[in-house]
C-alpha positions as CSV (number, residue, x, y, z in Angstrom):
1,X,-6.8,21.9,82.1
2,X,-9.2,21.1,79.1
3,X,-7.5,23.7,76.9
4,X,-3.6,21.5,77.3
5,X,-5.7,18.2,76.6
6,X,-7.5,19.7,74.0
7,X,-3.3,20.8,72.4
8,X,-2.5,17.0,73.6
9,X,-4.7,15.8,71.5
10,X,-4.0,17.6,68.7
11,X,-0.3,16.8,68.9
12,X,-0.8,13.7,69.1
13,X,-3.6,13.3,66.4
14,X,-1.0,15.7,64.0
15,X,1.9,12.7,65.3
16,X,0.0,10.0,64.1
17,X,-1.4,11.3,60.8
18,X,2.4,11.7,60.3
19,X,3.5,8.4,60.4
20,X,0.3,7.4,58.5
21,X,0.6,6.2,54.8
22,X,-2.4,7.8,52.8
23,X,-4.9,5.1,51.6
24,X,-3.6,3.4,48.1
25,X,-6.9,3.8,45.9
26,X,-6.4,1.3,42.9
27,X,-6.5,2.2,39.5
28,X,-6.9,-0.3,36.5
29,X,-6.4,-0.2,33.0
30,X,-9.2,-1.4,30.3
31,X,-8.1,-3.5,27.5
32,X,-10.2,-3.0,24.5
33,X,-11.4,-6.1,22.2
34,X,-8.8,-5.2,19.6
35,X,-6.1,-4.4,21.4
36,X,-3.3,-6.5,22.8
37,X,-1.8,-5.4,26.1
38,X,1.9,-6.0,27.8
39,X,2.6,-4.9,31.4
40,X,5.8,-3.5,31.5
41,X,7.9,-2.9,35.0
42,X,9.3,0.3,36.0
43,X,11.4,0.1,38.9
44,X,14.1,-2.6,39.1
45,X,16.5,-3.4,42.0
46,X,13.8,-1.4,44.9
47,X,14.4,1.7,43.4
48,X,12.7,4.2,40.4
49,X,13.9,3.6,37.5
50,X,15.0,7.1,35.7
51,X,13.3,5.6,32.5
52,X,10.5,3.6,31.5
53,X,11.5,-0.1,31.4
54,X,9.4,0.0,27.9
55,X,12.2,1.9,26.9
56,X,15.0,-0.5,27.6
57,X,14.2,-3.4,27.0
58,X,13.5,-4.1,23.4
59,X,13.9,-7.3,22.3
60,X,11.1,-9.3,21.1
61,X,11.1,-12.3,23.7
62,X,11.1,-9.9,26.7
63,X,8.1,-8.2,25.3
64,X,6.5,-12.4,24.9
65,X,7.1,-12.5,28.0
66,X,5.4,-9.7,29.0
67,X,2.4,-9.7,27.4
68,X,-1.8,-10.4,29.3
69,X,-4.9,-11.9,27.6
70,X,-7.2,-10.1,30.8
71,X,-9.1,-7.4,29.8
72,X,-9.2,-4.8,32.9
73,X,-5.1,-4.6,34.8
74,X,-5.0,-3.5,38.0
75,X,-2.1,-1.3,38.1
76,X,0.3,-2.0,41.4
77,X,1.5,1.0,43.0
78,X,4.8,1.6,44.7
79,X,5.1,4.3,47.8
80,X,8.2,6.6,46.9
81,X,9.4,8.1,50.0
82,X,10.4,12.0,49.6
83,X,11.0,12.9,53.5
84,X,11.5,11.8,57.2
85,X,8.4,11.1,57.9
86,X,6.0,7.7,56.8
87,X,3.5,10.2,55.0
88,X,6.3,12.0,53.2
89,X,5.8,10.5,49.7
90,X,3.4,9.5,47.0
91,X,2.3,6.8,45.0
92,X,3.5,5.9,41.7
93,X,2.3,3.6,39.3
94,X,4.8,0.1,39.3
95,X,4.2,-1.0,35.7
96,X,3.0,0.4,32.4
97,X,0.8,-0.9,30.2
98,X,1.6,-0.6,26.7
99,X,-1.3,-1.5,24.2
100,X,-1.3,-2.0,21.0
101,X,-4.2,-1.5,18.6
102,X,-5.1,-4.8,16.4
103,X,-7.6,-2.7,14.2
104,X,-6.7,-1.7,10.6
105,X,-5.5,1.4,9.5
106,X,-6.4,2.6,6.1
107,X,-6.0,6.1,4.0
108,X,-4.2,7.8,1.2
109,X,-0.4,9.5,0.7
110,X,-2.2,12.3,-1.0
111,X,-0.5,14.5,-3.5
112,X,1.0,17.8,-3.2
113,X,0.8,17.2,0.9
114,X,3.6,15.9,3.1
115,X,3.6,12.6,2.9
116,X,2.9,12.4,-1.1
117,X,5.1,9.9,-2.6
118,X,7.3,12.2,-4.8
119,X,9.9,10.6,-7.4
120,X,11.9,11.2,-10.8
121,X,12.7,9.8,-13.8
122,X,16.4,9.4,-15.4
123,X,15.7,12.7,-16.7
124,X,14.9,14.4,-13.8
125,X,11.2,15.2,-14.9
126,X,9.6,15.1,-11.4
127,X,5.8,13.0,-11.0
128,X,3.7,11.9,-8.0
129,X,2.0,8.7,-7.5
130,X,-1.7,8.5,-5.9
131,X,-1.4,6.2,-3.5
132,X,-4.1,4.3,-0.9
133,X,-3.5,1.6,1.5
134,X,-4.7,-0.3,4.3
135,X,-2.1,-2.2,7.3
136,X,-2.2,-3.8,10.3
137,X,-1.0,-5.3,13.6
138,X,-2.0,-9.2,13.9
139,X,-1.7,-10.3,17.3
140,X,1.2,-12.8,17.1
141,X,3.1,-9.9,15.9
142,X,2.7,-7.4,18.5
143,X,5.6,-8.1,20.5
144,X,7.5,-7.8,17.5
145,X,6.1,-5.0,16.8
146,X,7.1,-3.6,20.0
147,X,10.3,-5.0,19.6
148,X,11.4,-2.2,17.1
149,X,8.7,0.8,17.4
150,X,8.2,0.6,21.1
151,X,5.2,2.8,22.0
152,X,4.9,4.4,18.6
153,X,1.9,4.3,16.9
154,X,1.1,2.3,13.4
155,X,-0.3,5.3,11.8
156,X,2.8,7.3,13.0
157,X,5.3,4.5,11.2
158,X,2.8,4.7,8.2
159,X,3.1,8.3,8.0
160,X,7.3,8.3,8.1
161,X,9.2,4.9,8.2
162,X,6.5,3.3,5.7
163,X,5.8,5.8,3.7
164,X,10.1,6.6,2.9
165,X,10.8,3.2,2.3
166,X,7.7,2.5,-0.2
167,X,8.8,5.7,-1.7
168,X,12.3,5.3,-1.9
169,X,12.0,1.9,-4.2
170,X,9.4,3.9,-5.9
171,X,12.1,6.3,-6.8
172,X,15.1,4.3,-7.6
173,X,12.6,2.4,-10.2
174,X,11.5,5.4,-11.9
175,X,15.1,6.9,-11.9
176,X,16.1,3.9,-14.6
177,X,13.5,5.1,-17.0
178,X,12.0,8.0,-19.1
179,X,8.5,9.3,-18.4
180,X,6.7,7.4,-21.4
181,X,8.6,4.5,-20.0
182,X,7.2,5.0,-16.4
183,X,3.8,5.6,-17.8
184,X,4.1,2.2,-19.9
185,X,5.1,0.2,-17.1
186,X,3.8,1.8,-14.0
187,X,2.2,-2.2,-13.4
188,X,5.9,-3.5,-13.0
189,X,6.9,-0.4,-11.1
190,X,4.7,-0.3,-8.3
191,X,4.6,-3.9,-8.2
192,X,8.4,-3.7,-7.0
193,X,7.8,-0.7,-4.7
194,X,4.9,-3.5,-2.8
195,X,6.9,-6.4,-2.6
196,X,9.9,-4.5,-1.5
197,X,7.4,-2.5,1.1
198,X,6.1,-6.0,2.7
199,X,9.4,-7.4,2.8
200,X,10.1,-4.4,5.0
201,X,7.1,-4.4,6.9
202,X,7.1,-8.5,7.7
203,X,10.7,-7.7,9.4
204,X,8.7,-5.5,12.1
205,X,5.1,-7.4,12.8
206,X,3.0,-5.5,10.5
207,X,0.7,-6.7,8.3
208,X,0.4,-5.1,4.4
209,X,-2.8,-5.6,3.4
210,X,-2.8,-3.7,0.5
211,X,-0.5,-0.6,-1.3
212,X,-2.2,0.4,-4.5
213,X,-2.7,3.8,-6.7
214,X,-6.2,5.1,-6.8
215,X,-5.5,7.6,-9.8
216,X,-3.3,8.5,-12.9
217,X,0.1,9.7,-12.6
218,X,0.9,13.3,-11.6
219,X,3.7,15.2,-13.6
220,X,5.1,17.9,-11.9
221,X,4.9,19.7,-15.2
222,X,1.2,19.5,-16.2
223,X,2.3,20.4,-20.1
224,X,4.5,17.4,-20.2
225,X,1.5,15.0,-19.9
226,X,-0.2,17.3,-22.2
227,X,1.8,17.0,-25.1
228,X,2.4,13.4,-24.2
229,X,-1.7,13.2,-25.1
230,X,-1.6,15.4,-28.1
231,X,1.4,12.6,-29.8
232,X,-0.7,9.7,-28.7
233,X,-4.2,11.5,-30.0
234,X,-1.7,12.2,-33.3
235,X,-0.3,8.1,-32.9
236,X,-3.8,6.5,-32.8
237,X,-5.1,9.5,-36.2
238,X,-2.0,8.1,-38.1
239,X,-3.2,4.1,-36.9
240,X,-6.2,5.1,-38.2
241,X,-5.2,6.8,-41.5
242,X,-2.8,3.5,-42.1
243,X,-5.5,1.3,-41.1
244,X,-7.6,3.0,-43.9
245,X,-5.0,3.0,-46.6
246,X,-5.0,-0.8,-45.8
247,X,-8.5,-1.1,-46.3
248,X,-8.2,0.9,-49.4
249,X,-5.5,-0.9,-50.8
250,X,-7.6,-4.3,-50.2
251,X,-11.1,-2.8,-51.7
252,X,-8.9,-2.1,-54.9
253,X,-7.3,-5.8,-54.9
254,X,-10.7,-6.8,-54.3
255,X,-12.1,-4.8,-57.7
256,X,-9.2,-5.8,-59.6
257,X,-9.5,-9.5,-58.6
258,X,-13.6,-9.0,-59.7
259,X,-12.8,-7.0,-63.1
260,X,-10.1,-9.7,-63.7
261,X,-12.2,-12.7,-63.2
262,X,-14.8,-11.0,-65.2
263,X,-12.6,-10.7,-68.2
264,X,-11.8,-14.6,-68.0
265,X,-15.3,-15.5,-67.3
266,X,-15.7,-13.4,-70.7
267,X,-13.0,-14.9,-72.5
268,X,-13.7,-18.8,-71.0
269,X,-17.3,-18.2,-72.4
270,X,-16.1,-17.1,-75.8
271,X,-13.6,-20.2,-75.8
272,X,-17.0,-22.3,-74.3
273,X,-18.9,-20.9,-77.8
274,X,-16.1,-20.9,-80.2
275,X,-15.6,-24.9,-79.4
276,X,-19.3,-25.3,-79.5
277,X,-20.0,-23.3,-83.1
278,X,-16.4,-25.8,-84.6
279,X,-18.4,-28.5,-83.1
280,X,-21.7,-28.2,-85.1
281,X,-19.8,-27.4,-88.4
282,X,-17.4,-30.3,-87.7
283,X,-20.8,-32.1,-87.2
284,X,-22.5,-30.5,-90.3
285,X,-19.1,-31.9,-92.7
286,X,-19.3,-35.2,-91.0
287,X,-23.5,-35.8,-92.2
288,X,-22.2,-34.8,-95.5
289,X,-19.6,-36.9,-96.2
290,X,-22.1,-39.7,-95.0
291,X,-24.9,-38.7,-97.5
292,X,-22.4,-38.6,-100.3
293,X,-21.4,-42.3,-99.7
């Protein structure tokens, strides 16, 4: 008799853990200082969603509309039922939380790596430019942000999107001149590539806060930039050779000019003592004629 109540009970304890729900333990999500956070839905209409909401919808409003200022979420949960029975399912999370980091982001497009920023000139003579830069997310821009990227990271877009269209101007510039042209007005050059990239960049919600090189030109054929040197060492020798001519030329106006004023100092004094020797005999005749009256 005990051992069939002892079965009974287990039956009936096995019957009622069946039609049991296992306990929903909460979760949360922490929202750093620099970070903005939107809770995004995933199931629509009662059921799961096959894909993220994050992933379709994408315009900038829905992500407004979306967005927290707390700094810990608790994440709702939504049982998913996968049999007959109450237990037969699990817990899935009901939103996502997509975050997005308000802090800075600075480094370099280093040359001879993959994201160097590689161009030509009109004559095909290949050069790389040394690039550093610093961006950012501001947090009235996040959901605009969002709005084209979706969950990608800044320092991904800096890395590909960024970095080809700062490049690409970059290129099309240099491609209307010759190297010593690109070297003279590398100023103007990169100056168009920035503006160009910010224009860009203010589209999408980020934030340029400088795109500047950190270093000289890199040809692709060291030589080039070599002989390049050796003219302009041989340029500024012939400035100085003509400058030195110049001086020359003056120092010998100059000597001429003092020999020549010289002379007429000479003559101006022999003039001076000429008049003054016809003066005393003019004076001498003149006592004369006055003793002889």
């Amino acid at each position: 008799m005990r051992k069939i109540l002892f079965v009974l009970v287990v039956v009936a304890s096995a019957m009622f853990m069946s039609c049991v729900r296992p306990y929903d333990k909460p979760t949360y999500e922490e929202v750093d200082t620099f970070e903005t956070a939107f809770v995004i839905p995933l199931f629509e209409d009662g059921g799961v969603s096959m894909s993220d909401q994050v992933q379709l919808n994408g315009s900038e409003d829905y992500y407004k509309s979306r967005e927290v200022s707390t700094k810990l979420i608790q994440i709702p949960h939504k049982w998913v039922k996968t049999g007959r029975y109450t237990r037969s399912g699990y817990y899935k999370d009901a939103v996502k939380v997509v975050k997005v980091s308000l802090s800075p982001i600075s480094g370099k497009w280093l040359p001879n790596t993959d994201e160097a920023v590689k161009v030509e000139t009109s004559s095909s003579q290949g050069m790389q430019f040394p690039i550093t830069y610093s961006f950012q997310i501001e947090a009235p821009n996040a959901a605009k942000y969002l709005s084209k990227y979706k969950d990608k990271s800044l320092e991904y877009v800096i890395k590909t999107d960024i970095n080809r269209h700062f490049s690409g101007v970059l290129n099309e510039e240099t491609h209307k001149r010759e190297y010593t042209e690109v070297t003279a007005e590398r100023d103007d050059i990169i100056k168009a590539a920035v503006e160009s990239t910010q224009d860009y960049c203010d589209r999408y919600g980020i934030t340029v806060n400088y795109i500047r090189m950190y270093d000289g030109i890199i040809p692709d054929d060291a030589s080039l930039q070599d002989n390049l040197n050796r003219i302009a060492s041989l340029q500024t020798e012939r400035q100085v050779e003509d400058e030195n001519i110049k001086l020359l030329a003056k120092q010998k106006e100059r000597i001429a000019a003092e020999q020549s004023n010289k002379v007429l100092e000479a003559r101006t004094a022999a003039l001076v003592a000429e008049a003054q020797a016809s003066n005393v005999v003019q004076t001498a005749k003149d006592r004369e004629q006055e003793l002889g009256k």
